[in-house]
C-alpha positions in Angstrom: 0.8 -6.7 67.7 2.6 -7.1 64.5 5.0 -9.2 62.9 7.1 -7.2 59.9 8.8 -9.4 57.6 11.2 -8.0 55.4 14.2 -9.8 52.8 18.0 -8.2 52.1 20.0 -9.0 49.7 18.3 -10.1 46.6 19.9 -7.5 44.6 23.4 -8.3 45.5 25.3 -10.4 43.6 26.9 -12.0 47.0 25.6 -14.8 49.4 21.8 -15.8 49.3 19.5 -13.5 50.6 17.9 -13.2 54.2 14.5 -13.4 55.3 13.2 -12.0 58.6 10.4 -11.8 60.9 10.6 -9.0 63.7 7.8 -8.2 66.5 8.3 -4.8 67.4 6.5 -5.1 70.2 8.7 -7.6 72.4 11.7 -6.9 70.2 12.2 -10.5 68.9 13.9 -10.9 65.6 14.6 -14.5 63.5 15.7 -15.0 59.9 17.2 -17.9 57.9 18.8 -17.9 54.5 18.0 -18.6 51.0 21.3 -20.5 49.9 23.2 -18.4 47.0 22.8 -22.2 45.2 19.4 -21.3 44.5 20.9 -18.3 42.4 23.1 -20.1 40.5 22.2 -22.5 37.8 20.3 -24.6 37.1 18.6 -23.8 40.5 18.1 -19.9 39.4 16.1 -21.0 36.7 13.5 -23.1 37.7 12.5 -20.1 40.4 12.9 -21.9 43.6 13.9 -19.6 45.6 10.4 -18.1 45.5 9.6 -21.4 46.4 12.1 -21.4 49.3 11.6 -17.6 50.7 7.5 -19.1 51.2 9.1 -22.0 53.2 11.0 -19.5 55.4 8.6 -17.0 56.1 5.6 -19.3 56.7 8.5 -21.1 59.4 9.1 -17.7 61.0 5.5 -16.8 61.4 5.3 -20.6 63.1 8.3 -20.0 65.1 7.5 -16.6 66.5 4.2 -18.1 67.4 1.3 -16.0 65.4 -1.1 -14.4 68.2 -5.0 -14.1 68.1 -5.7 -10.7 66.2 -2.2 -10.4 65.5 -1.3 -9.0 62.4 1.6 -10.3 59.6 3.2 -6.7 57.2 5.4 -8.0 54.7 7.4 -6.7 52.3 6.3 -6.0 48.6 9.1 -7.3 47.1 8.9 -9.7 44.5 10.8 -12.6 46.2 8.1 -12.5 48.7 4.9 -12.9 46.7 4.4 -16.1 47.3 5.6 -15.8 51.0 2.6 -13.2 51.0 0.2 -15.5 49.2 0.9 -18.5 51.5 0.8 -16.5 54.6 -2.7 -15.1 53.0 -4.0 -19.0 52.7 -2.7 -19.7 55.7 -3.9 -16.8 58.3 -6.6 -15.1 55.9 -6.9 -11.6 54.3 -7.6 -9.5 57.2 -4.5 -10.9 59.3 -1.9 -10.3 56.0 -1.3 -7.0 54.4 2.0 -5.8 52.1 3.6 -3.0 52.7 6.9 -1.1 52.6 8.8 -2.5 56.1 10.9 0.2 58.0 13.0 1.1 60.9 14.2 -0.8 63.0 12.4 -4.6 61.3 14.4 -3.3 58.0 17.5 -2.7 60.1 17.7 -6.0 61.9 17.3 -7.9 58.7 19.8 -5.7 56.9 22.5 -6.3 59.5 21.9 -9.9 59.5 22.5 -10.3 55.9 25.8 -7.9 56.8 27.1 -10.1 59.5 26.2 -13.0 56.9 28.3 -11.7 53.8 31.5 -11.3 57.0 30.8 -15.2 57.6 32.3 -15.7 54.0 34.8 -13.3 54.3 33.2 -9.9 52.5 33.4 -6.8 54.5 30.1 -4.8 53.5 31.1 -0.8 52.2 29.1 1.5 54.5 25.4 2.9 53.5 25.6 0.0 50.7 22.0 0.3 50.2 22.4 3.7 49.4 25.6 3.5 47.1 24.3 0.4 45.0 26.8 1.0 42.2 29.2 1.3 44.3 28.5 -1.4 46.0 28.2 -3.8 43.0 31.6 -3.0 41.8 32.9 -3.6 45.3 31.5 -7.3 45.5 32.6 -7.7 42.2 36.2 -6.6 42.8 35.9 -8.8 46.1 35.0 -12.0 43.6 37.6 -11.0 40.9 40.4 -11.0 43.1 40.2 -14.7 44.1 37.2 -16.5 41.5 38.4 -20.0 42.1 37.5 -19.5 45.8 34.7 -17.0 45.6 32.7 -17.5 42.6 31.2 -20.2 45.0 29.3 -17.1 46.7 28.2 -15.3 43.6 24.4 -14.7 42.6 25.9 -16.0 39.0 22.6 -16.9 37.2 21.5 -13.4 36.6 21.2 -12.7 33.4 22.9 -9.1 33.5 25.5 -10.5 34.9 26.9 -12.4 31.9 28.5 -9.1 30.1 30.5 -9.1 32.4 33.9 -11.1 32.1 33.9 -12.6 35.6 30.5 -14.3 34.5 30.6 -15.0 31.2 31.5 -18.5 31.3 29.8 -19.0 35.4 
């Protein structure tokens, strides 16, 4: 038994970014957000949302109810090191390993960060992870066509963001 825990989004400069936990084995899948405030200033930063995506996962590993021998994979993306450090404190060594999460644990958490980005309004391009120019320029049009309304949902405190005119003064 595993639980794969996996993060979409933090490269996007829309919404805040998902976390999930999946069990492959009885096919149960939960997530919860890191709120876009914490990439905005002067949230951004101070780093919390490292802070908050070790909240999340440690909750999801609680909620999914960790079983004896049961092992944790998470991701080895940088906004989950100290997610992987906690879990390590927490469960020990042997029960935590990083790793590159696939099929269908990458999937569910990509899709829920999808269906998230249509709560505000944003209609994902197809494949974006594959096309990630493209898809930058298409969030970007998406904010530039209404800013008073949807800068609100922009990832604004990255700093290669501010050559941009849409974020030079956010």
């Amino acid at each position: 038994m595993t639980i794969e825990i996996d993060d979409a989004g933090t490269g996007d400069i829309l919404h805040g970014v998902v976390i999930g936990a999946y069990r492959p084995e009885d096919d149960v899948f939960l997530y919860d957000m890191i709120d876009v405030r914490y990439f905005q200033e002067p949230v951004y930063g101070e780093k919390r949302h490292l802070n908050e995506a070790r909240r999340i996962a440690l909750r999801l590993v609680d909620r999914l109810g960790l079983k004896e021998k049961e092992k944790i994979s998470i991701c080895t993306g940088d906004i989950l090191n100290e997610a992987a450090e906690a879990l390590v404190e927490e469960y020990g060594e042997d029960q935590v390993e990083r790793c590159r999460i696939e099929n269908r644990a990458q999937y569910m958490v990509e899709l829920a960060y999808m269906d998230e980005l249509r709560n505000i309004g944003y209609e994902p391009i197809e494949n974006r992870t594959e096309k990630w120019g493209k898809n930058f320029w298409h969030q970007y049009n998406w904010l530039r066509k209404d800013p008073k309304a949807r800068l609100r949902w922009a990832k604004s405190a990255f700093p290669n963001l501010r050559k941009y005119p849409l974020f030079k003064s956010a």
